[in-house]
PDB file of N, CA, C and O in Angstrom:
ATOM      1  N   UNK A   1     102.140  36.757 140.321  1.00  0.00           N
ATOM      2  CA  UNK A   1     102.103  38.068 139.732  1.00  0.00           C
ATOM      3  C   UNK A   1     102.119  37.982 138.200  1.00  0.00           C
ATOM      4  O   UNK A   1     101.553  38.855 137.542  1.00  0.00           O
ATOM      5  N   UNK A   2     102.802  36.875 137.567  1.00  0.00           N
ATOM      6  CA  UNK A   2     103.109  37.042 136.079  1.00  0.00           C
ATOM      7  C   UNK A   2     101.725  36.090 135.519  1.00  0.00           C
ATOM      8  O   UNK A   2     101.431  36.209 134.329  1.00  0.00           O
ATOM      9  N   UNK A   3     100.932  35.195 136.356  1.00  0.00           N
ATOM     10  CA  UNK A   3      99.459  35.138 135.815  1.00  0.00           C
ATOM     11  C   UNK A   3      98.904  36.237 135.885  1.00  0.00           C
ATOM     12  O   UNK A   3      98.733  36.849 134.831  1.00  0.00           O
ATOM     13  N   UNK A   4      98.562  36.683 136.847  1.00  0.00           N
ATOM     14  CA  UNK A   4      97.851  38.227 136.676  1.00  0.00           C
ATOM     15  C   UNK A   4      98.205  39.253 135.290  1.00  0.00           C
ATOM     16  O   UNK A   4      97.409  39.763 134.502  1.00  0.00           O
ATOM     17  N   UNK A   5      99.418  39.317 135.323  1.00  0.00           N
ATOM     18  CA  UNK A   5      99.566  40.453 134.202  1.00  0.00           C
ATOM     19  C   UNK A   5      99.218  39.627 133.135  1.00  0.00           C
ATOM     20  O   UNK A   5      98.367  40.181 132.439  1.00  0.00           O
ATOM     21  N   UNK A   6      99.599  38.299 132.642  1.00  0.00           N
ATOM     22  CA  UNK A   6      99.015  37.262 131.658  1.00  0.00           C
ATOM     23  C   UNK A   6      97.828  37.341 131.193  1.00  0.00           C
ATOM     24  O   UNK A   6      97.366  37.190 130.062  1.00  0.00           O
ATOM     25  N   UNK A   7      97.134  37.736 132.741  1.00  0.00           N
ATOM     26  CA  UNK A   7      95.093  37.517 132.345  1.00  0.00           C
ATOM     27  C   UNK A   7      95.079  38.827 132.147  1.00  0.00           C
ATOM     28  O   UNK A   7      94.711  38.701 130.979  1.00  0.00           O
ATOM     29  N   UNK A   8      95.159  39.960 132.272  1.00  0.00           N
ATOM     30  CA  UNK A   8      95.006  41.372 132.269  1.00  0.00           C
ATOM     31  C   UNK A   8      94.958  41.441 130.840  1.00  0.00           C
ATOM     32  O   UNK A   8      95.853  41.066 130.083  1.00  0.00           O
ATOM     33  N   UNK A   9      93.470  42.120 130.404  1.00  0.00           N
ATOM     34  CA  UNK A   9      93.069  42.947 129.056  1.00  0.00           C
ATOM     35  C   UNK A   9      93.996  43.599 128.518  1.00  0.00           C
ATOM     36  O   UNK A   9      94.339  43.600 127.336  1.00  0.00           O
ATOM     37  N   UNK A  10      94.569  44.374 129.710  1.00  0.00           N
ATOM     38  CA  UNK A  10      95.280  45.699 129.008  1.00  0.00           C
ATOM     39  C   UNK A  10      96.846  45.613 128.976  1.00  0.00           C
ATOM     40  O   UNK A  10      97.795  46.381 128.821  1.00  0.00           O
ATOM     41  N   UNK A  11      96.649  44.443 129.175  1.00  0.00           N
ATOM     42  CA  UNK A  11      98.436  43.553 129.502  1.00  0.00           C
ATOM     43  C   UNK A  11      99.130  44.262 127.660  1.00  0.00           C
ATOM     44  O   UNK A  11      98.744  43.938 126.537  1.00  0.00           O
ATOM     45  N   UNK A  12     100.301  45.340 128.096  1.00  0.00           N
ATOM     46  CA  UNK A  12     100.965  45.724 127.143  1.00  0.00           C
ATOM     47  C   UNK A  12     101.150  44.007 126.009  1.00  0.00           C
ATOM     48  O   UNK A  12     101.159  42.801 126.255  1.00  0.00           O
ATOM     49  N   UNK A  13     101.257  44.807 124.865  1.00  0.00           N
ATOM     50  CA  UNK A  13     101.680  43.215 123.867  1.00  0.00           C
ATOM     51  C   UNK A  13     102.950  42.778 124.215  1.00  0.00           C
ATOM     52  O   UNK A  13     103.200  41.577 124.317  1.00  0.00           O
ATOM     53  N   UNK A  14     103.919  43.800 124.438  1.00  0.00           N
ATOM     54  CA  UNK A  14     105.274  43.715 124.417  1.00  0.00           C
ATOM     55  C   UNK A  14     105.724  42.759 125.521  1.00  0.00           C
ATOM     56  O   UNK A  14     106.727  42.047 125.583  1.00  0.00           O
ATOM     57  N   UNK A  15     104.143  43.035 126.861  1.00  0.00           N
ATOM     58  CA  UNK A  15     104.720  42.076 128.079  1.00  0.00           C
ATOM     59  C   UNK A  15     104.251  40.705 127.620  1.00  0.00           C
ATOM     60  O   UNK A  15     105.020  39.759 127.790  1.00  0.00           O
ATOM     61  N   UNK A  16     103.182  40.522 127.109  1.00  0.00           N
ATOM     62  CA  UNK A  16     102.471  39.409 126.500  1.00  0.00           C
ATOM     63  C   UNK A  16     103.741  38.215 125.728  1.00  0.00           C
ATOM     64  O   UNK A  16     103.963  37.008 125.820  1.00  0.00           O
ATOM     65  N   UNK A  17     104.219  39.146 125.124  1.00  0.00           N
ATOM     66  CA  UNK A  17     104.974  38.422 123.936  1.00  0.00           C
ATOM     67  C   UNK A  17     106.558  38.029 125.022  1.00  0.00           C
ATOM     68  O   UNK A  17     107.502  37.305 124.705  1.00  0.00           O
ATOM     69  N   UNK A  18     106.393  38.656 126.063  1.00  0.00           N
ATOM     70  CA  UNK A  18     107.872  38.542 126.944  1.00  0.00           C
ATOM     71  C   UNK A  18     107.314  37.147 127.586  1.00  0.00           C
ATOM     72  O   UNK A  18     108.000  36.155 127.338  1.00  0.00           O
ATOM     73  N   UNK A  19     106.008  36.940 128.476  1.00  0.00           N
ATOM     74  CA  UNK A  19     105.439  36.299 128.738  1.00  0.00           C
ATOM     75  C   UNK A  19     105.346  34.790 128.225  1.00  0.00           C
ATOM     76  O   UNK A  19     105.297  33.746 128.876  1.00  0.00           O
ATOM     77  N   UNK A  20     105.339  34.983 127.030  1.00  0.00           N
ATOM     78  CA  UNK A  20     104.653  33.619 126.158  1.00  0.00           C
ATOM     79  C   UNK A  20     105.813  32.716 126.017  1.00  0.00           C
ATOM     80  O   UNK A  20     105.696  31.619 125.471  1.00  0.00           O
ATOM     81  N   UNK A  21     107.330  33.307 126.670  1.00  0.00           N
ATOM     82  CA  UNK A  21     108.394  31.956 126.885  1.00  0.00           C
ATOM     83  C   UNK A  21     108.411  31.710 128.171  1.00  0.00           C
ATOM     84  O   UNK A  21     109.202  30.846 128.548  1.00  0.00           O
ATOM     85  N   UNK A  22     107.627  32.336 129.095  1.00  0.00           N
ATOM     86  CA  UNK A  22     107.798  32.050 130.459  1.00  0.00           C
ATOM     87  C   UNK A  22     107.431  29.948 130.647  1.00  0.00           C
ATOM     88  O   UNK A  22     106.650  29.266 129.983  1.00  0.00           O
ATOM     89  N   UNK A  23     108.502  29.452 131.960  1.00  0.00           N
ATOM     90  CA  UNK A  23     108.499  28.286 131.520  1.00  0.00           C
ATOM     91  C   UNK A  23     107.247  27.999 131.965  1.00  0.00           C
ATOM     92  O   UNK A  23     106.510  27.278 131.293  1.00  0.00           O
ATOM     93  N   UNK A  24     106.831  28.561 133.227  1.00  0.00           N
ATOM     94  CA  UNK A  24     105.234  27.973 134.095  1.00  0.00           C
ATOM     95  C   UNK A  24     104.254  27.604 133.375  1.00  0.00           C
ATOM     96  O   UNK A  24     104.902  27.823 132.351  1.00  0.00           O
ATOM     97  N   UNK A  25     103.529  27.335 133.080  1.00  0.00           N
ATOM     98  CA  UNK A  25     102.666  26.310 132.022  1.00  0.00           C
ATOM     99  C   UNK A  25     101.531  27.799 132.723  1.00  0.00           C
ATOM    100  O   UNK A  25     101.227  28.756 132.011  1.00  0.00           O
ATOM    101  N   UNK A  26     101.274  27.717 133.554  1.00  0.00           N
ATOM    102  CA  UNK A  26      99.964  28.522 134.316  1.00  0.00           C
ATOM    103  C   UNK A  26      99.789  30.037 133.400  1.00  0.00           C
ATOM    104  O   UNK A  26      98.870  30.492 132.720  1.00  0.00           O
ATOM    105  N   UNK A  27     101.123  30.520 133.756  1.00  0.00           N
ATOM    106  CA  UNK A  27     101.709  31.988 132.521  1.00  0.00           C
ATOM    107  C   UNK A  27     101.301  31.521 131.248  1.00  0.00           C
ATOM    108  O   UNK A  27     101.096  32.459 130.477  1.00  0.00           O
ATOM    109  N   UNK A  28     101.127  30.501 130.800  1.00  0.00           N
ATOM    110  CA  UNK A  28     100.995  30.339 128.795  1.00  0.00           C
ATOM    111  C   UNK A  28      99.245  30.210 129.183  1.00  0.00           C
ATOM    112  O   UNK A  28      98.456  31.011 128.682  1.00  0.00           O
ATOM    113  N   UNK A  29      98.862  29.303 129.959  1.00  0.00           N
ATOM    114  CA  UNK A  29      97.848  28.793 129.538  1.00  0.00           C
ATOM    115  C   UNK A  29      96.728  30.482 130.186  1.00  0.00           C
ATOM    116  O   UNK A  29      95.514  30.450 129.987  1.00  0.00           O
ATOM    117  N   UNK A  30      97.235  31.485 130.747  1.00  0.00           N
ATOM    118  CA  UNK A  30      96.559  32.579 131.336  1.00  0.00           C
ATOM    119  C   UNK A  30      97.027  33.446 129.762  1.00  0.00           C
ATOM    120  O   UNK A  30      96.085  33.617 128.989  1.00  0.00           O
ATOM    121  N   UNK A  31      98.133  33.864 129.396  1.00  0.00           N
ATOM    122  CA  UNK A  31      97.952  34.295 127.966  1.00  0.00           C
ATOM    123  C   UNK A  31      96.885  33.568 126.561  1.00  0.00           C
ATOM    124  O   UNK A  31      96.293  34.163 125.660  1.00  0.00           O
ATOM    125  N   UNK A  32      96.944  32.558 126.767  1.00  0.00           N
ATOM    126  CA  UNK A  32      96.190  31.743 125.774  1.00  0.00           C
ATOM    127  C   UNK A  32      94.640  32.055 125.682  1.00  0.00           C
ATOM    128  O   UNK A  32      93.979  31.883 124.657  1.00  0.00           O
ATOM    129  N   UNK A  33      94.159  32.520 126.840  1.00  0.00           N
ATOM    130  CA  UNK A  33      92.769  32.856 127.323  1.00  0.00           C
ATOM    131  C   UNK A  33      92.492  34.349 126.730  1.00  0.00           C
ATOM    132  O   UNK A  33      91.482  34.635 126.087  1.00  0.00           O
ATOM    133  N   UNK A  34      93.408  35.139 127.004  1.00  0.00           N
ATOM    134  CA  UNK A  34      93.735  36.316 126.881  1.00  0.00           C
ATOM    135  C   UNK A  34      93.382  37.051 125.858  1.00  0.00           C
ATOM    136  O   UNK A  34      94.411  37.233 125.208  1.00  0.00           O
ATOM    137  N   UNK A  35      92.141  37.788 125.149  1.00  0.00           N
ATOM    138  CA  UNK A  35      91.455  37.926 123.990  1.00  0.00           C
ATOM    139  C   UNK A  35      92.777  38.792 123.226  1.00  0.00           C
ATOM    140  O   UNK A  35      92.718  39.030 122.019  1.00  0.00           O
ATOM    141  N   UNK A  36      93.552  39.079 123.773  1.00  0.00           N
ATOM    142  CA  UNK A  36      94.264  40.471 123.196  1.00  0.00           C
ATOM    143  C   UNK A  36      95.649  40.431 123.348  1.00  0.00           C
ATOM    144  O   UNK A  36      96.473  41.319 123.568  1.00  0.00           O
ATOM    145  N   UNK A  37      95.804  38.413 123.081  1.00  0.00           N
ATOM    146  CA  UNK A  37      97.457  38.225 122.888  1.00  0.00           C
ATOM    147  C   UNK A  37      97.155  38.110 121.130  1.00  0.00           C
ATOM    148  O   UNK A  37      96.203  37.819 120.407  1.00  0.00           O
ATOM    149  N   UNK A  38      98.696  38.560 120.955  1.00  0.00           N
ATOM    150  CA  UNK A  38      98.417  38.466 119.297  1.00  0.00           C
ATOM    151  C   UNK A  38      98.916  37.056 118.924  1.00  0.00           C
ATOM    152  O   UNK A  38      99.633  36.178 119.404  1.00  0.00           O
ATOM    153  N   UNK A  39      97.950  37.356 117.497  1.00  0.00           N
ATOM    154  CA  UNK A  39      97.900  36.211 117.061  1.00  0.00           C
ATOM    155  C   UNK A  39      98.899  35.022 116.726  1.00  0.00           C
ATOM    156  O   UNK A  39      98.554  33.840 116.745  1.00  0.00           O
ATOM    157  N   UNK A  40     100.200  35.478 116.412  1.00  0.00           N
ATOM    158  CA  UNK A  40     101.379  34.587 116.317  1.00  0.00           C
ATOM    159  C   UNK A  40     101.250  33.960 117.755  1.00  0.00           C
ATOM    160  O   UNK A  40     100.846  32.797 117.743  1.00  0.00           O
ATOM    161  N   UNK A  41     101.502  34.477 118.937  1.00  0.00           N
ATOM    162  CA  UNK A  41     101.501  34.037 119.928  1.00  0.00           C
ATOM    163  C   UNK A  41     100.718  32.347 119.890  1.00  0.00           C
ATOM    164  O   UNK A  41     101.145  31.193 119.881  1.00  0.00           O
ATOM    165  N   UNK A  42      99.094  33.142 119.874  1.00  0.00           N
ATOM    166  CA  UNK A  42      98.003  31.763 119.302  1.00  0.00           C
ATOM    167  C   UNK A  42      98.533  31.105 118.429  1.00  0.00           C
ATOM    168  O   UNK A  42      98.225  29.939 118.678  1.00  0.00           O
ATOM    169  N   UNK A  43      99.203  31.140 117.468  1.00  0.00           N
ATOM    170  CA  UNK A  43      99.406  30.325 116.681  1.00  0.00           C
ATOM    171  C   UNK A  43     100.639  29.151 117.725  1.00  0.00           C
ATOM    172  O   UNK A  43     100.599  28.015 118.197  1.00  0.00           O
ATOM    173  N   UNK A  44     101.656  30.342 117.657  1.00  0.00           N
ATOM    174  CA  UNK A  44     102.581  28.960 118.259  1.00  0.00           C
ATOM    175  C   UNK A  44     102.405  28.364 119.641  1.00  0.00           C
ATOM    176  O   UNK A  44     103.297  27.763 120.240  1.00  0.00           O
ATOM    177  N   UNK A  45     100.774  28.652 120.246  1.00  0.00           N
ATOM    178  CA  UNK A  45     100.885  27.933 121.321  1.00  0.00           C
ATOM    179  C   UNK A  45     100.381  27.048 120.653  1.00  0.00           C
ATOM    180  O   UNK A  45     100.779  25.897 120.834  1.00  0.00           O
ATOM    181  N   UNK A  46      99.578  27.259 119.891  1.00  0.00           N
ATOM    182  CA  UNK A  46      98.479  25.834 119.429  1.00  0.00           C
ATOM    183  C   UNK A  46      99.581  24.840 118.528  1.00  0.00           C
ATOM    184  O   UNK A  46      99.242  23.717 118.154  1.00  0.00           O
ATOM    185  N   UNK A  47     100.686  25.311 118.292  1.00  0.00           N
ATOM    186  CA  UNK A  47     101.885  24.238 117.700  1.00  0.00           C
ATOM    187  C   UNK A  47     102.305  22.935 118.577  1.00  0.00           C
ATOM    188  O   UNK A  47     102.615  21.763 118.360  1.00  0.00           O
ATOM    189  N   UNK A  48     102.089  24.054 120.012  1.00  0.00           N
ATOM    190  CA  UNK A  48     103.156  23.209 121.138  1.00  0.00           C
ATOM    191  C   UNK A  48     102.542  22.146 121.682  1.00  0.00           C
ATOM    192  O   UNK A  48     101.332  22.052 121.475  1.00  0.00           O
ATOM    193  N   UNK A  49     103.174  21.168 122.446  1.00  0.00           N
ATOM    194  CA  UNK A  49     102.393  19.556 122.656  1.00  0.00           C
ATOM    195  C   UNK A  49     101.509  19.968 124.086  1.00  0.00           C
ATOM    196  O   UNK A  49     100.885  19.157 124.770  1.00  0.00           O
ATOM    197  N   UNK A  50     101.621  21.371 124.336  1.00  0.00           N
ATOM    198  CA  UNK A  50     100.921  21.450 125.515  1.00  0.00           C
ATOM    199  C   UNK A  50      99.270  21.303 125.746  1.00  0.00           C
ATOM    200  O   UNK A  50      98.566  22.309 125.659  1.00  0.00           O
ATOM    201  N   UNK A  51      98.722  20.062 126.029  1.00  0.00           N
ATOM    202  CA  UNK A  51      97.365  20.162 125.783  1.00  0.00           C
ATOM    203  C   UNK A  51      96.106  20.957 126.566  1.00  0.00           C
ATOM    204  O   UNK A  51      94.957  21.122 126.156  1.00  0.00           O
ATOM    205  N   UNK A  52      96.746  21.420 127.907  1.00  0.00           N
ATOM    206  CA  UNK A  52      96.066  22.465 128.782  1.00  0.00           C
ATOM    207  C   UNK A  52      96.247  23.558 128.305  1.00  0.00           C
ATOM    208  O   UNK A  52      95.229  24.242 128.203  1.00  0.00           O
ATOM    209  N   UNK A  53      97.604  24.197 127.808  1.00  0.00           N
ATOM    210  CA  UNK A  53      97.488  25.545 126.496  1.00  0.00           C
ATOM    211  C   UNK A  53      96.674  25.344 125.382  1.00  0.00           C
ATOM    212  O   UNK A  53      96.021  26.316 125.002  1.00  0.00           O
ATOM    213  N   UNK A  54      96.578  24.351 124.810  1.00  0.00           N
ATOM    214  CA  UNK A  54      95.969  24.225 123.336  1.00  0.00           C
ATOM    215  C   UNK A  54      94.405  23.846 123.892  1.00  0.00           C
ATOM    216  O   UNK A  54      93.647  23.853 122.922  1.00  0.00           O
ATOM    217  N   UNK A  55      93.763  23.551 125.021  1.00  0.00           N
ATOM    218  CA  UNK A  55      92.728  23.490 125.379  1.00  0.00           C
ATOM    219  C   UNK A  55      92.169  25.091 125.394  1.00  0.00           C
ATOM    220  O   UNK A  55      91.225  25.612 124.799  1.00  0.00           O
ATOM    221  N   UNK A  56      93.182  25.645 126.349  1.00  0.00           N
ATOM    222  CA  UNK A  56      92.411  27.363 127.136  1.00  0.00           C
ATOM    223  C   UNK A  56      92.522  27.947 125.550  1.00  0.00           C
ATOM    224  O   UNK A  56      91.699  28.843 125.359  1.00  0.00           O
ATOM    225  N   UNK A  57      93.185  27.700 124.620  1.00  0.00           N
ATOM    226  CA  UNK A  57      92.946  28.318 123.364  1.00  0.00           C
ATOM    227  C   UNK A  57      91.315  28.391 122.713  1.00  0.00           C
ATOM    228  O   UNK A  57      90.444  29.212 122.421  1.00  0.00           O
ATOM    229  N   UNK A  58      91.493  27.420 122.716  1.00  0.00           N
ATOM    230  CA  UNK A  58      89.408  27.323 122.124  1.00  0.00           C
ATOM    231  C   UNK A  58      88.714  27.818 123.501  1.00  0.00           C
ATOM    232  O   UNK A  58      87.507  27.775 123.265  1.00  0.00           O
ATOM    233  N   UNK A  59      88.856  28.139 124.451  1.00  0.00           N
ATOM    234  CA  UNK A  59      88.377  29.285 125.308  1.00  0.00           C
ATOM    235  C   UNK A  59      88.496  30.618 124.931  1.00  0.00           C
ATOM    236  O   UNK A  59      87.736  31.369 125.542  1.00  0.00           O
ATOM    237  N   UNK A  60      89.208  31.123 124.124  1.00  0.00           N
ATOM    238  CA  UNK A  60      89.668  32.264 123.923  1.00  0.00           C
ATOM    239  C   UNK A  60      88.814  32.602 122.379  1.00  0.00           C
ATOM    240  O   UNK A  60      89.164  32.190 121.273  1.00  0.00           O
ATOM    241  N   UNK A  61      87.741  33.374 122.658  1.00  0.00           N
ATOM    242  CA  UNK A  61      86.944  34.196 122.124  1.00  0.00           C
ATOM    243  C   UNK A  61      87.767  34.473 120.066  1.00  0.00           C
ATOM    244  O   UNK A  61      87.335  34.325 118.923  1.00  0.00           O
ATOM    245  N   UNK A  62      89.021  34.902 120.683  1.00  0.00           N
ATOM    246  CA  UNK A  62      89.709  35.784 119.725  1.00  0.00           C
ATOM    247  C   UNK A  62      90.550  34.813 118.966  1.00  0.00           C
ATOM    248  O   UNK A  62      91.280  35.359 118.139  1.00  0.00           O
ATOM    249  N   UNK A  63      90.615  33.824 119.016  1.00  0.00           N
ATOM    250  CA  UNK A  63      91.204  32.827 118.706  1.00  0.00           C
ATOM    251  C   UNK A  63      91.178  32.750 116.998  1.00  0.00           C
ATOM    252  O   UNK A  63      90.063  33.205 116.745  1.00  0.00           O
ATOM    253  N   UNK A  64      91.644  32.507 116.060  1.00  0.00           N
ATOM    254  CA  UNK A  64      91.362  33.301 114.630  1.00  0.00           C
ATOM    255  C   UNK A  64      90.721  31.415 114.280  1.00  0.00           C
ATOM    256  O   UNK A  64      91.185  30.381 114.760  1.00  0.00           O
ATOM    257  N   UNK A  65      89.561  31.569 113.310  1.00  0.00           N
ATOM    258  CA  UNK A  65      88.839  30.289 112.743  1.00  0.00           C
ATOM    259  C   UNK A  65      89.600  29.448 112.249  1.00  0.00           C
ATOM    260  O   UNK A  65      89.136  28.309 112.294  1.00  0.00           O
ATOM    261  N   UNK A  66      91.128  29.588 111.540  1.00  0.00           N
ATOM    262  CA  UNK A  66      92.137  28.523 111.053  1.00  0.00           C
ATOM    263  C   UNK A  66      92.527  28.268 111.796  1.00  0.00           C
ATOM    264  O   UNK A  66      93.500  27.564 111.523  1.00  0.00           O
ATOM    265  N   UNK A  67      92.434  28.359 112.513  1.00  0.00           N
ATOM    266  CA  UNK A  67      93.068  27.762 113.980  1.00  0.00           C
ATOM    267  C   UNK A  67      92.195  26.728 114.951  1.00  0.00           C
ATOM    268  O   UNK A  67      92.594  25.719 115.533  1.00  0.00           O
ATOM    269  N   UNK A  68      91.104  27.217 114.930  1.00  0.00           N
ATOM    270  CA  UNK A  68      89.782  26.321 115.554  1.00  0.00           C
ATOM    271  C   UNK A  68      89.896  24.697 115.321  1.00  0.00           C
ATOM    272  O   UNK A  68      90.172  23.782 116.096  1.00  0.00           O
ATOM    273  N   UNK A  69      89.593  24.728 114.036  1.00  0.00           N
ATOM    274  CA  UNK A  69      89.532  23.374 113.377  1.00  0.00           C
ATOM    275  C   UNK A  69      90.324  22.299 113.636  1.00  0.00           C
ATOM    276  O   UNK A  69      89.995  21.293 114.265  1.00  0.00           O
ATOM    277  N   UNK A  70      91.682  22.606 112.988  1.00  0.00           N
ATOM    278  CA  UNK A  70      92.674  22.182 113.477  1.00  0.00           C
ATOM    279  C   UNK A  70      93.152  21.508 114.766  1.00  0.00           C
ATOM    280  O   UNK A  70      93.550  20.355 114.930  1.00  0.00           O
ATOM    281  N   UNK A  71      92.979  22.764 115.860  1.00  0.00           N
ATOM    282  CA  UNK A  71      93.778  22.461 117.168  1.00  0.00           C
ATOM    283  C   UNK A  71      92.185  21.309 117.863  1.00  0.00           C
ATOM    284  O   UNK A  71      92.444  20.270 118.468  1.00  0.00           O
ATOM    285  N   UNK A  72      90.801  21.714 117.643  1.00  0.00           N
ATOM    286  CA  UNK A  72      89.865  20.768 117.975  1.00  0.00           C
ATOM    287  C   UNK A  72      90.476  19.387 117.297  1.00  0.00           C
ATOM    288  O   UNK A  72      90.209  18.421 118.012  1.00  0.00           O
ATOM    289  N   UNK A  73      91.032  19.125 116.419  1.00  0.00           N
ATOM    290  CA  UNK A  73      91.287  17.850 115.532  1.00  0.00           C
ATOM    291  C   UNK A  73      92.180  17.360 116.528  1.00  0.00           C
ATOM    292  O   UNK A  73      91.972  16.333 117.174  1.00  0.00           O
ATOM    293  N   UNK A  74      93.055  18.009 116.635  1.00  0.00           N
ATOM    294  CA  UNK A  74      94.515  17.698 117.334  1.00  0.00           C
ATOM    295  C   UNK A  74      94.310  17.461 118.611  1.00  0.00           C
ATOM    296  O   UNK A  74      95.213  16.776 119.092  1.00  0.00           O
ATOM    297  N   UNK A  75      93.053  17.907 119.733  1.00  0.00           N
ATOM    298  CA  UNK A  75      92.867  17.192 120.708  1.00  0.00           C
ATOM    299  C   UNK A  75      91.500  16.256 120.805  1.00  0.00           C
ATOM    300  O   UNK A  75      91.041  15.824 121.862  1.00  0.00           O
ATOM    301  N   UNK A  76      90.857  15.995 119.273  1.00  0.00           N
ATOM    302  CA  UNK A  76      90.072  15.071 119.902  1.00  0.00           C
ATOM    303  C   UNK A  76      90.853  13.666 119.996  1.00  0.00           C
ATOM    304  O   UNK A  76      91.641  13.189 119.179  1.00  0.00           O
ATOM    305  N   UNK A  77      90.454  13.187 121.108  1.00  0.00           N
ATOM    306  CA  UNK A  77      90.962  11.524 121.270  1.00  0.00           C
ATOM    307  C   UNK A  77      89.699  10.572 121.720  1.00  0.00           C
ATOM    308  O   UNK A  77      89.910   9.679 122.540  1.00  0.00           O
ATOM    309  N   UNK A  78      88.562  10.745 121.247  1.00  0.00           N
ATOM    310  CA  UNK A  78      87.462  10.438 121.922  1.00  0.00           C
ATOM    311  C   UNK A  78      86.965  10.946 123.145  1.00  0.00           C
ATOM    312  O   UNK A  78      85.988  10.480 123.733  1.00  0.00           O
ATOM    313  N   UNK A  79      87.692  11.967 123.547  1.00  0.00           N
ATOM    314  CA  UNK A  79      87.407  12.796 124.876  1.00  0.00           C
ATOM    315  C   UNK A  79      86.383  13.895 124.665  1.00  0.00           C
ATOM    316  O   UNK A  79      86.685  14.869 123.975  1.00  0.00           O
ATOM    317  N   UNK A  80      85.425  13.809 125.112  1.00  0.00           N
ATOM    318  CA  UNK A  80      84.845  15.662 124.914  1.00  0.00           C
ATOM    319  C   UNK A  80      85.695  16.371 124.838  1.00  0.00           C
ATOM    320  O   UNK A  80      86.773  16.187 125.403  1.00  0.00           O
ATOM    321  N   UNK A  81      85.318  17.715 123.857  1.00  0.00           N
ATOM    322  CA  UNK A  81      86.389  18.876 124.456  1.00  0.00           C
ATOM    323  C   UNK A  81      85.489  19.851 125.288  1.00  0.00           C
ATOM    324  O   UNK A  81      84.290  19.574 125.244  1.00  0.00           O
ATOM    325  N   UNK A  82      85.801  20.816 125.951  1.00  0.00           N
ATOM    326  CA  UNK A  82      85.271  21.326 126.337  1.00  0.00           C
ATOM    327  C   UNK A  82      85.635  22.815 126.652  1.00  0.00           C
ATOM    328  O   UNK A  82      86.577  23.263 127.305  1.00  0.00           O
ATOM    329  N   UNK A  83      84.514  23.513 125.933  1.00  0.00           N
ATOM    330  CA  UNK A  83      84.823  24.963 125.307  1.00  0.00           C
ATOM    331  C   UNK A  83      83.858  25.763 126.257  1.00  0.00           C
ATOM    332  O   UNK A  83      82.711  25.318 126.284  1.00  0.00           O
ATOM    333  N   UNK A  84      84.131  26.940 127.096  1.00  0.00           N
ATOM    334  CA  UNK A  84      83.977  27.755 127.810  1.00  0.00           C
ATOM    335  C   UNK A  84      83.550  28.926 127.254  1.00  0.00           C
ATOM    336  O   UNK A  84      83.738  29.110 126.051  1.00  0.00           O
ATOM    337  N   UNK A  85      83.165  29.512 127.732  1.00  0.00           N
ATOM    338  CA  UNK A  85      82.884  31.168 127.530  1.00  0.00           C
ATOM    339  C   UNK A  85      84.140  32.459 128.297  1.00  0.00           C
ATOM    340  O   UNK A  85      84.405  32.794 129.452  1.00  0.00           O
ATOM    341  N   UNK A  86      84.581  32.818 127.091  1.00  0.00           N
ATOM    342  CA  UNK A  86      85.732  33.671 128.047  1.00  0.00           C
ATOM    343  C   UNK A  86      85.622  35.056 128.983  1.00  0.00           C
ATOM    344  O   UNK A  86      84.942  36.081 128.940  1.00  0.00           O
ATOM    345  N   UNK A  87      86.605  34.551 129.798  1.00  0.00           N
ATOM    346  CA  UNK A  87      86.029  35.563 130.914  1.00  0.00           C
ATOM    347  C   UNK A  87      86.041  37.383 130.794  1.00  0.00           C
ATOM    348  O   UNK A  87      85.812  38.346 131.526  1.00  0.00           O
ATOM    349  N   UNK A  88      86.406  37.147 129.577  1.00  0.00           N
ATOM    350  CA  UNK A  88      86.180  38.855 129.551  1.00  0.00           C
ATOM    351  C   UNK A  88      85.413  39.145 128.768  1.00  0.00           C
ATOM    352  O   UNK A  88      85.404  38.413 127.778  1.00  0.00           O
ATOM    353  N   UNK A  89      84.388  40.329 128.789  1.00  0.00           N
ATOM    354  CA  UNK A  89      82.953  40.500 128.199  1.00  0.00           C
ATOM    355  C   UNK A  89      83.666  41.429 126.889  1.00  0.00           C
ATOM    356  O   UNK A  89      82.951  41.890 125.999  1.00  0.00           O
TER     357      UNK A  89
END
């Protein structure tokens, strides 16, 4: 239930931001996608050592450009990355 409200557009901020300490990795990395979590949020996921959060981030459309660079730096390891199209139009 708390991915669902995570992926939801219209997911209040207030639940978003309640959300973004939830411990389940699944809950961060479904906010991270989420065009319409705010931006602090993005910021301090892309801080955290989580590399499946800091991946679904560069999925996320809304993701602000100082941030791009960076978090791509921080997971290249000679691995492709691999950047998606997000699921909400």
């Amino acid at each position: 239930m708390r991915i669902a409200i995570a992926n939801h557009p219209h997911a209040p901020i207030s639940t978003l931001l309640q959300l973004a300490t939830d411990p389940e990795g699944e809950v961060k990395r479904a906010i991270a996608l989420n065009p319409h979590t705010p931006i602090s949020i993005l910021e301090q996921f892309a801080n955290e050592g989580d590399r499946a959060i800091q991946q679904a981030l560069l999925n996320n459309r809304s993701l602000p450009d100082c941030l791009i660079e960076p978090l791509a730096r921080k997971l290249d390891n000679g691995i492709p990355i691999t950047i998606q199209f997000d699921p909400y139009p």
